[in-house]
C-alpha positions in Angstrom: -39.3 -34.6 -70.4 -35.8 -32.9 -68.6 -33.7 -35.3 -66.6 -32.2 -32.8 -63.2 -29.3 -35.0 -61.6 -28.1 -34.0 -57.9 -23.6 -34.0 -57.7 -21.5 -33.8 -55.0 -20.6 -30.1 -55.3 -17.4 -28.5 -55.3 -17.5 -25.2 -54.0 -16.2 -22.2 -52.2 -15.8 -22.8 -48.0 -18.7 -20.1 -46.9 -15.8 -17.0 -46.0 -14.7 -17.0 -49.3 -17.2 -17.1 -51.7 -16.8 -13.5 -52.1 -13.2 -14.0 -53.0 -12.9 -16.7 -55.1 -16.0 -16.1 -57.4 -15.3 -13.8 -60.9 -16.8 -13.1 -64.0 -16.6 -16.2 -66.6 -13.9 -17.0 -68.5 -15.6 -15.6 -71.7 -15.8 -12.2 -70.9 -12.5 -11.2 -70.2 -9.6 -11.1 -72.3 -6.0 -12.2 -70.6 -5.0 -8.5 -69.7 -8.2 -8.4 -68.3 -7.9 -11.5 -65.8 -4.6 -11.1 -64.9 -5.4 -7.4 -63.3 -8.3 -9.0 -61.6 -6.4 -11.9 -60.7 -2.7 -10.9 -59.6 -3.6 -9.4 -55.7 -6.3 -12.1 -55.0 -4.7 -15.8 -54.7 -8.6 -17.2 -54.3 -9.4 -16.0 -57.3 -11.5 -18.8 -59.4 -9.4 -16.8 -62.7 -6.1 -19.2 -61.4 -8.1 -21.8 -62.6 -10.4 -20.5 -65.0 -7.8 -18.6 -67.2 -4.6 -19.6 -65.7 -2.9 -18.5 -68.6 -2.2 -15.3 -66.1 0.0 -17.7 -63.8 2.8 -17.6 -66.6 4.5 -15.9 -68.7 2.5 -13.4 -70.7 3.7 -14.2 -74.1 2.7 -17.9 -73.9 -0.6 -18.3 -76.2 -3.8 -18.7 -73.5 -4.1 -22.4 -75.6 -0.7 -23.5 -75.1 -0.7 -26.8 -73.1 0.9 -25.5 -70.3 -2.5 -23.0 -69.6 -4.5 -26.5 -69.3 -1.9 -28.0 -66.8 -1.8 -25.2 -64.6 -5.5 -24.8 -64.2 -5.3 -28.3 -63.4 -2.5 -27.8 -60.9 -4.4 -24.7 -59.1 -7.6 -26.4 -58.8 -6.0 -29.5 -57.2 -4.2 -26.7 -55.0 -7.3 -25.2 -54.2 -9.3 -28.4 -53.1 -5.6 -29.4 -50.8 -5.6 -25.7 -49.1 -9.8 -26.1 -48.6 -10.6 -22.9 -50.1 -12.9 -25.4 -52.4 -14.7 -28.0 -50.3 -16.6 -31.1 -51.7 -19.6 -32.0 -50.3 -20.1 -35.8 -49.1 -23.6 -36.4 -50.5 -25.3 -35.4 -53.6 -27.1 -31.9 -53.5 -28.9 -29.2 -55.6 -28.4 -25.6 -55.1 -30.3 -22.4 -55.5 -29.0 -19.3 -56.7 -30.2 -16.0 -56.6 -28.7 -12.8 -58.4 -30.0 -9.5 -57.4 -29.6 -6.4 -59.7 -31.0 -2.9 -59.8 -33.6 -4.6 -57.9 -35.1 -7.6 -59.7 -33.9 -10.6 -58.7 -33.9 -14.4 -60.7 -33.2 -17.5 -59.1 -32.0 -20.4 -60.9 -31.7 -24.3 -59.8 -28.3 -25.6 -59.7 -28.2 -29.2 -61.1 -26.7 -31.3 -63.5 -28.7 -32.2 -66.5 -28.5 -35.0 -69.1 -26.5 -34.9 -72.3 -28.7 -37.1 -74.0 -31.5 -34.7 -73.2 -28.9 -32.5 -75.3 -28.6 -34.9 -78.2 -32.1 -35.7 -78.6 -33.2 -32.0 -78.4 -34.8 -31.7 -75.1 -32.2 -29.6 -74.4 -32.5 -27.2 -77.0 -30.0 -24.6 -78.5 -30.6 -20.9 -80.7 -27.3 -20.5 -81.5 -24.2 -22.4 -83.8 -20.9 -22.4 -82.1 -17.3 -22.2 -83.0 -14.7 -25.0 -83.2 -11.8 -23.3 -82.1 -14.0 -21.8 -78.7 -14.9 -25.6 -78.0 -11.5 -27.5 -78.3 -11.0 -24.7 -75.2 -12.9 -25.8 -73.2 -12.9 -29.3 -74.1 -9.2 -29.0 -73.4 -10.5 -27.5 -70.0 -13.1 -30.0 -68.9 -10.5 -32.6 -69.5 -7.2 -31.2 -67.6 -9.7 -30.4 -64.5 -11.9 -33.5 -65.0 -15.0 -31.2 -63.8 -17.4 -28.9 -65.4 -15.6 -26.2 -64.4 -18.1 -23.4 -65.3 -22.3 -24.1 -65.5 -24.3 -23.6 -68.3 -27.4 -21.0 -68.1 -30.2 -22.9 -68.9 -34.0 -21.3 -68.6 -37.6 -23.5 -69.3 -41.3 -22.0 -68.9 -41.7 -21.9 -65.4 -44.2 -24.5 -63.1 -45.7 -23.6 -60.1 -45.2 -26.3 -57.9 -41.0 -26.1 -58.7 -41.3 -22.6 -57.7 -43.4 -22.9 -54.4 -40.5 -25.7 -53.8 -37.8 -23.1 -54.3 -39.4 -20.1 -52.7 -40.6 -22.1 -49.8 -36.8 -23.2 -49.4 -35.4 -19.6 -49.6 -37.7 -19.0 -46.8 -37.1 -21.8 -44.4 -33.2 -21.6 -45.1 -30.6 -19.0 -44.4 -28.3 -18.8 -47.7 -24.7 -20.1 -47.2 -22.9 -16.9 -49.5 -24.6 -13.9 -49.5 -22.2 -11.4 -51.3 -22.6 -8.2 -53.5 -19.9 -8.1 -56.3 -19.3 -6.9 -59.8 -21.6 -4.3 -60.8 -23.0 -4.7 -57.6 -25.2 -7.7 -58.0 -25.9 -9.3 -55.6 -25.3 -12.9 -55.3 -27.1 -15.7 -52.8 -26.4 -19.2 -52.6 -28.6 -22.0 -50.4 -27.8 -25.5 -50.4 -30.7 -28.0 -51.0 -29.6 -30.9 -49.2 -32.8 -33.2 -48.2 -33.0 -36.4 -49.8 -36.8 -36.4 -49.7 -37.0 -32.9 -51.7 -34.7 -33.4 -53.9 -36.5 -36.7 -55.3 -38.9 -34.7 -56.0 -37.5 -31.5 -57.6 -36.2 -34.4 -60.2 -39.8 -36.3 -60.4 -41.6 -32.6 -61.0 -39.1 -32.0 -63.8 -39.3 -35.1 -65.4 -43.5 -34.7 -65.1 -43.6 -31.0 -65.9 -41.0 -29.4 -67.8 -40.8 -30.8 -72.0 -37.6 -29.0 -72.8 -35.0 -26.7 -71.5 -33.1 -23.7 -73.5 -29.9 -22.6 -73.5 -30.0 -18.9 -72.6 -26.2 -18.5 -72.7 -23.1 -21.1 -72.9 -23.7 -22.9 -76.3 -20.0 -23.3 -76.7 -19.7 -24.9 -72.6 -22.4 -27.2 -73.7 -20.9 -28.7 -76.9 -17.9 -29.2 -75.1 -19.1 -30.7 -72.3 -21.4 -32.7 -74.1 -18.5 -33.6 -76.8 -16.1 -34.5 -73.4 -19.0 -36.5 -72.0 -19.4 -38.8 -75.4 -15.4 -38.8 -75.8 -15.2 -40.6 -72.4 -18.5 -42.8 -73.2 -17.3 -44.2 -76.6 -13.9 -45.3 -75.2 -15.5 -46.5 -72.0 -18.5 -48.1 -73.3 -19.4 -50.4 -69.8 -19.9 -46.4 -68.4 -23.0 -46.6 -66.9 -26.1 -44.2 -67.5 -26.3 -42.3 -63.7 -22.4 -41.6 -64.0 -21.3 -38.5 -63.5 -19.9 -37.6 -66.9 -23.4 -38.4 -68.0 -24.2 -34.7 -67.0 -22.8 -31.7 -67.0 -23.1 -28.7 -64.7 -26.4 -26.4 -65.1 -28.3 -23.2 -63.6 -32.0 -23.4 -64.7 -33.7 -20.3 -64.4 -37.6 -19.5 -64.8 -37.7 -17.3 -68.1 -40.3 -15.1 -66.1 -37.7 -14.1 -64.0 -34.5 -13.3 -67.1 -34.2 -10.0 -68.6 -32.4 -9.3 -72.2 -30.4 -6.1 -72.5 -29.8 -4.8 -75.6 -26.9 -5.9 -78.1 -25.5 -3.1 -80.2 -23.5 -3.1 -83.6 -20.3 -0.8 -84.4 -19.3 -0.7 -88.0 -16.6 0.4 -90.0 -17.3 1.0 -93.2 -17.5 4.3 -95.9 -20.9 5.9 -95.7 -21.5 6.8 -99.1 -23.6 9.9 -100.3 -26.3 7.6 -101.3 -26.5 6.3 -97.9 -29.5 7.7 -96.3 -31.6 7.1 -100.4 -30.7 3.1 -99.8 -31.3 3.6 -96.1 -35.3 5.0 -96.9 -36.1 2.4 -99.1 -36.7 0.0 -95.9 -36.7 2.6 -93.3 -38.0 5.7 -92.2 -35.5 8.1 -90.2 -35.5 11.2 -88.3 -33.2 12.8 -86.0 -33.3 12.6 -81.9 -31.1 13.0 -79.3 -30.9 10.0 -77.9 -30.8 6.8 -79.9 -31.9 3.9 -77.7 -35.4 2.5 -79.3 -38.4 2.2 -77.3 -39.9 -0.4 -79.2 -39.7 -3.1 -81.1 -38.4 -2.7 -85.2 -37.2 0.7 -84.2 -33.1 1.1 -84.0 -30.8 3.7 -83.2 -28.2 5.1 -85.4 -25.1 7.2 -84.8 -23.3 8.9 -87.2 -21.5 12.1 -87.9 -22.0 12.9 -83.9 -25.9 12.8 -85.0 -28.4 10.3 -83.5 -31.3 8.8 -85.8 -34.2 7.0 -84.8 -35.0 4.5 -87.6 -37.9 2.6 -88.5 -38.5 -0.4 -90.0 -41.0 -0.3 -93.0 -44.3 -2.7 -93.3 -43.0 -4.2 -96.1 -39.6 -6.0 -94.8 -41.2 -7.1 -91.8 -41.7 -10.8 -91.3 -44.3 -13.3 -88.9 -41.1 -15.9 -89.4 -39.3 -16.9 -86.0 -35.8 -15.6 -87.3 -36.2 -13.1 -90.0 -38.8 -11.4 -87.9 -36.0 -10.5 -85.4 -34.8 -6.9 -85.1 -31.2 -7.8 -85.2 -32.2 -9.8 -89.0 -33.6 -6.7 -90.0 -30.7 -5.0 -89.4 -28.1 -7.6 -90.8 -30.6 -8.4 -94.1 -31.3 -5.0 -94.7 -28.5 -2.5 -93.6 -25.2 -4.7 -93.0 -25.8 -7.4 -95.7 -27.7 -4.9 -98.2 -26.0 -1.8 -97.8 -22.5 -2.4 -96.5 -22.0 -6.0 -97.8 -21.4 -7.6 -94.5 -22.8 -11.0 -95.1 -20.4 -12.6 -92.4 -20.6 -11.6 -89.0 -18.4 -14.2 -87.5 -15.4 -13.3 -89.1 -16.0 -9.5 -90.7 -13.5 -7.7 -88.8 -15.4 -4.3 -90.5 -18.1 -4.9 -87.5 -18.4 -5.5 -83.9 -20.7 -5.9 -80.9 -21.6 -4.4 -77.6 -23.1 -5.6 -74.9 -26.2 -3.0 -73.7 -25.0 -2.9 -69.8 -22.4 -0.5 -71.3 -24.5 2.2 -72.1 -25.4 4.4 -75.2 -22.3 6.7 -74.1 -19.9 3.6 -75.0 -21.7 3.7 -78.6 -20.7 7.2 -78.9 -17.1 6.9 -77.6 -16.6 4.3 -80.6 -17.6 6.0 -83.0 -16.2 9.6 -82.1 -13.0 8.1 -81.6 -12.4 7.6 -85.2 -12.4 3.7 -84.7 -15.7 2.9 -85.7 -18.0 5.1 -88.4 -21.3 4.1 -87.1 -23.1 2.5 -84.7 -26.6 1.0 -84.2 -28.8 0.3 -81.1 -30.8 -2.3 -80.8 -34.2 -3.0 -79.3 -33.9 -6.1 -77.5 -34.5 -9.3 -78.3 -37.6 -10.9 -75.9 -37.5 -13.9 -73.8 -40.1 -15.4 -76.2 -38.5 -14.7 -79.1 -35.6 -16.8 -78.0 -38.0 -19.9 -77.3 -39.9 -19.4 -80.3 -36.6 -19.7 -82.7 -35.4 -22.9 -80.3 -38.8 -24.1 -80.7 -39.0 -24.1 -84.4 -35.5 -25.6 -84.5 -33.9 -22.6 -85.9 -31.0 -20.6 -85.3 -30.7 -16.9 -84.2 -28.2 -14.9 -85.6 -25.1 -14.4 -83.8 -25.1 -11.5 -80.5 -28.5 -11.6 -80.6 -28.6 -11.6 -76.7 -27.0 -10.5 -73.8 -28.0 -11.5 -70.7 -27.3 -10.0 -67.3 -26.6 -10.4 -64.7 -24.0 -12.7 -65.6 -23.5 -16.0 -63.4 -20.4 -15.9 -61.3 -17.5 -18.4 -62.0 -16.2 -20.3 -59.5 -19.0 -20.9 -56.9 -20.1 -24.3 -58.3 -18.2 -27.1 -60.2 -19.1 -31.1 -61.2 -16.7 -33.1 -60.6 -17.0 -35.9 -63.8 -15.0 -38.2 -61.4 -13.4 -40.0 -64.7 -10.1 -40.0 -62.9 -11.6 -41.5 -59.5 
């Protein structure tokens, strides 16, 4: 069963949540943080990409980027535009957009629950994005972003959260990118908290990593780092835990994740294309169901179709995006290798079917492909079997705001 852990908080002071909290750290390149960040000194980007408070030719992993985010954070907590609360909490969180809203429980959870696979992952990560953040989590000594976590909801933790939403008046209530918005309430009685932690340990088997595989590693990796050098740590410490938003997966929405390719389109591309799919032309390529796929090329949309016979009841290679790779990219254009195949790229549904377009008429990209998106119970039903998704095989938004909560792993106390 899940271990939840209530932390002393570190968070925005109530008039400037609005201010200080940004997009994560992974979703913007350094241009893009230092144009969000250079007229807005609360910015949570000082410190979660400080790279754009020096020079701009200095790599964003040079040891100076680490220092300084240590630096603005410790300026931050001295000019109280982040406050720390004096007692352990747990926070609810509520994102609002285009009118459906998901709430998630801010917490810590356990890394052993991570090691021992109650915490469980769909995705691999890479080295090089996890000696980041490592590198992070150790300048800042805190869990500087959370993880976004998701379990199969209980009724009696929701009738605790909705109950508290309704007795409470939220401490930030902002709108902000995209114009989600954002609500914050602090949980802060002792007596309900112990039992927010007893329910999940009763109730919930296992949690899932919806998004932040790489901030778990590393946190975890930071957490075990500390442990094996320090081995009279005990087991409620704080770097026992790292910082969490667990969210019902009722309440979570998957957009689509879309593929751009550059490759030649040969003349026998549609013959190879029919022997696993039927095709016909539409004008607008975004699928309507499941195994269906859009594909733009030549300023043409097609709506394919995946045949009978390539379709599969396995957790993975019954996926739409494994259809696609195993039977377009890997048989067709000889893309076996996502990760590092510069001849293909991904994009993120919330940008539309016009941004497909844009990259292909452009000249950049020869073709792109829409893709029905992956399900909420697909994504439990590849953790649960122990598998291993293929990678951008979700995008999940709203995304959570950076900056509004961080765990301080007190290692430097």
């Amino acid at each position: 069963m899940v271990k939840i852990h209530p932390f002393k908080g570190i968070r925005p002071t109530d008039t400037l949540s609005d201010k200080i909290a940004t997009l994560p750290y992974d979703v913007l390149n350094s241009a893009e943080a230092r144009e969000l960040g250079q007229d807005n000194p609360y910015s949570y980007l000082h410190i979660d990409k400080a790279e754009i408070d020096l020079p701009e030719d200095l790599s964003p992993y040079d040891d100076q980027v680490y220092a300084k985010a240590a630096e603005n954070l410790k300026a931050f907590l001295q000019k109280q535009w982040l406050i720390q609360e004096d007692t352990p909490a747990l926070y609810l969180y509520e994102l609002t957009m285009n009118g459906r809203a998901q709430t998630g429980l801010v917490t810590c959870t356990s890394i052993d629950d991570y090691t021992e696979g109650t915490i469980k992952k769909h995705e691999f990560t890479r080295p090089e994005k996890e000696v980041d953040r490592i590198r992070h989590i150790e300048a800042c000594d805190a869990n500087t972003s959370p993880i976004f976590l998701t379990y199969r909801s209980q009724n009696d933790i929701q009738q605790i959260m909705d109950t508290w939403k309704q007795k409470h008046a939220p401490v930030y209530d902002f709108i902000s990118f995209h114009e989600v918005a954002h609500k914050v309430w602090v949980i802060d009685d002792a007596a309900l908290i112990e039992k927010l932690v007893t329910t999940f340990a009763a109730e919930v088997p296992a949690l899932y990593i919806a998004d932040g595989h790489h901030r778990t590693e590393s946190a975890v990796k930071v957490g075990k780092k500390f442990k094996d050098a320090h081995p009279e740590t005990g087991t409620d410490e704080e770097v026992n835990f790292f910082l969490s938003v667990i969210f019902p997966k009722e309440e979570l929405e998957i957009l689509d994740y879309n593929r751009v390719v550059n490759v030649p389109i040969t003349d026998d591309f549609f013959e190879r294309l029919g022997k696993n799919f039927t095709f016909v032309k539409t004008t607008d390529g975004k699928p309507t169901q499941p195994k269906s796929f859009g594909l733009y090329l030549n300023k043409q949309w097609y709506e394919l179709t995946a045949k009978p016979h390539i379709l599969s009841d396995d957790p993975v290679d019954g996926l739409d995006v494994s259809l696609l790779q195993n039977h377009v990219f890997a048989e067709i254009f000889d893309i076996q290798d996502v990760r590092t195949d510069k001849r293909i790229d991904f994009v993120g549904g919330i940008r539309g079917m016009a941004e497909l377009e844009k990259l292909v008429d452009s000249g950049q990209w020869t073709a792109a492909f829409a893709v029905y998106p992956t399900t909420m119970d697909d994504l439990l039903n590849v953790a649960d079997a122990g598998k291993i998704m293929p990678p951008k095989s979700t995008w999940f938004e709203p995304k959570l705001l950076s900056g509004l909560f961080l765990h301080d792993l007190e290692t430097k106390s």
